[in-house]
GUDRENZA-735585 format. One record per residue (C-alpha): residue in three letters; x, y, z. Coordinates in Angstrom, 2 decimals. Example, Ala and Ser with C-alpha at 12.3 -4.5 7.8 and 13.67 -1.06 7.14 Angstrom:
// residues 2
+---------+---------+---------+---------+
! residuo !       x !       y !       z !
+---------+---------+---------+---------+
!     ALA !   12.30 !   -4.50 !    7.80 !
!     SER !   13.67 !   -1.06 !    7.14 !
+---------+---------+---------+---------+
//
This chain:
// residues 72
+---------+---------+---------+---------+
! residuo !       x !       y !       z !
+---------+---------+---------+---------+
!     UNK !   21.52 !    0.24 !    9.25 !
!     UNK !   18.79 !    2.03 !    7.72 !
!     UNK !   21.06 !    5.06 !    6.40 !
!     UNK !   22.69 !    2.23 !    3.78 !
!     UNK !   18.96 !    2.70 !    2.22 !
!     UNK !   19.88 !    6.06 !    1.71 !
!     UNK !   22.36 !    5.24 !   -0.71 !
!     UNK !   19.22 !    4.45 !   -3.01 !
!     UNK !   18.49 !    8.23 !   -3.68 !
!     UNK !   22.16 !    8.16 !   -5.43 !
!     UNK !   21.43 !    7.05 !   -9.02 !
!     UNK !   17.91 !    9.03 !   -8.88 !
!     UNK !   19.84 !   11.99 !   -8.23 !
!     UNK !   22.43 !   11.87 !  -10.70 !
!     UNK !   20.58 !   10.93 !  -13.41 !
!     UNK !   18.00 !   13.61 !  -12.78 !
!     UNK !   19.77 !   16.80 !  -11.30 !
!     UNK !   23.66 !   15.55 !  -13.21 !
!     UNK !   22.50 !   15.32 !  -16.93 !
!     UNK !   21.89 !   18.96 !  -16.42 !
!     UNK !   24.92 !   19.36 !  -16.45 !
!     UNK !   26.84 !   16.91 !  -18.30 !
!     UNK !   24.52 !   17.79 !  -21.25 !
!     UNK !   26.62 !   17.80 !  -24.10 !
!     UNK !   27.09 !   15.64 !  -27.45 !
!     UNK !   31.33 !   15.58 !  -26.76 !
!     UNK !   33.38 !   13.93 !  -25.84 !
!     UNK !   31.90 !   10.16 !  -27.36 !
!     UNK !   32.50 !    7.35 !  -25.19 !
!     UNK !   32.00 !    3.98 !  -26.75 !
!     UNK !   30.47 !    5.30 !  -29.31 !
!     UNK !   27.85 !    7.47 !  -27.51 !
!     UNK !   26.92 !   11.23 !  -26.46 !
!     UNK !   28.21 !   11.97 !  -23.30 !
!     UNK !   24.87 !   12.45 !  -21.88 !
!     UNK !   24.03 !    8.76 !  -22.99 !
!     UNK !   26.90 !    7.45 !  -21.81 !
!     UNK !   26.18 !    9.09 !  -18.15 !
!     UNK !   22.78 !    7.72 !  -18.05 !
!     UNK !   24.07 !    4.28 !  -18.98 !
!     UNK !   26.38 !    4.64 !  -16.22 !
!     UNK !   24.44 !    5.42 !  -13.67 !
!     UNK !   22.03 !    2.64 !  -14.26 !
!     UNK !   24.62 !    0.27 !  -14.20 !
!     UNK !   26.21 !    2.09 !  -10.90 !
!     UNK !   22.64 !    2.06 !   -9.80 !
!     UNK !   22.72 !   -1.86 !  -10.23 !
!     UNK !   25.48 !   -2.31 !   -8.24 !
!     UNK !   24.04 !   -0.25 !   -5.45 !
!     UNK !   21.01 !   -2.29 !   -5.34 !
!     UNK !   22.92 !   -5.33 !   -4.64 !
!     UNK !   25.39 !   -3.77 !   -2.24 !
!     UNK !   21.93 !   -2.55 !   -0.12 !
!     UNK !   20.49 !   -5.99 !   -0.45 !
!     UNK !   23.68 !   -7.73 !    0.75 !
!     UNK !   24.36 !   -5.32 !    4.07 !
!     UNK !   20.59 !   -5.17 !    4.93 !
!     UNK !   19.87 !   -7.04 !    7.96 !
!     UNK !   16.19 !   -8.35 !    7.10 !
!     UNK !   17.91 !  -10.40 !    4.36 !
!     UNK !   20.35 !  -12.41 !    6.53 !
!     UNK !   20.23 !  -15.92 !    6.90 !
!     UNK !   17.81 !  -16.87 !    9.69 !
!     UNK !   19.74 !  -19.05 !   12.26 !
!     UNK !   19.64 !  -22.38 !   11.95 !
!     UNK !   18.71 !  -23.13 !   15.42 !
!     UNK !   15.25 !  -21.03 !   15.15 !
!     UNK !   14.88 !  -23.18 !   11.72 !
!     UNK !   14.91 !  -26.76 !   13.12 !
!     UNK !   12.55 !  -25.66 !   16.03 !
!     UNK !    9.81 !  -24.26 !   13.77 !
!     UNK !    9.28 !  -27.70 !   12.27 !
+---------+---------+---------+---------+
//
C-alpha cells in the first residue's frame, strides 16, 4: 500500500510545474485570476488527498481489540 503515498507528490506537482501553464489573469472564477483560483484548488484537492491517504493507510487502522484487552 505504499504507492497510495505516492498520490502525495500530486498537489506539489500541480501547483508547481501547472501554474506555468495556467498563468493567465482570464477567465475569473469566483471572483479570482485563474492562476489564483488553480492554486486554491489544488490546496483544497490537496486536502482531500491527505485524508483519503490517511484513511487507506494501514498503520492507521484500528488495532484489534483482542491484542488491546491483553496488553492491560
Amino acid at each position: 500500500m505504499i504507492w497510495i503515498r505516492w498520490l502525495a507528490t500530486l498537489p506539489f506537482l500541480a501547483i508547481l510545474i501547472g501554474t506555468a501553464f495556467v498563468n493567465r489573469v482570464e477567465p475569473l472564477l469566483f471572483g479570482m485570476p485563474f492562476v489564483l483560483a488553480w492554486i486554491v484548488l489544488w490546496v483544497v484537492i490537496g486536502s482531500a488527498i491527505m485524508l483519503a491517504i490517511y484513511l487507506l493507510d494501514p498503520i492507521n487502522a484500528a488495532p484489534d481489540r483482542t491484542q488491546e484487552g491483553a496488553e492491560r
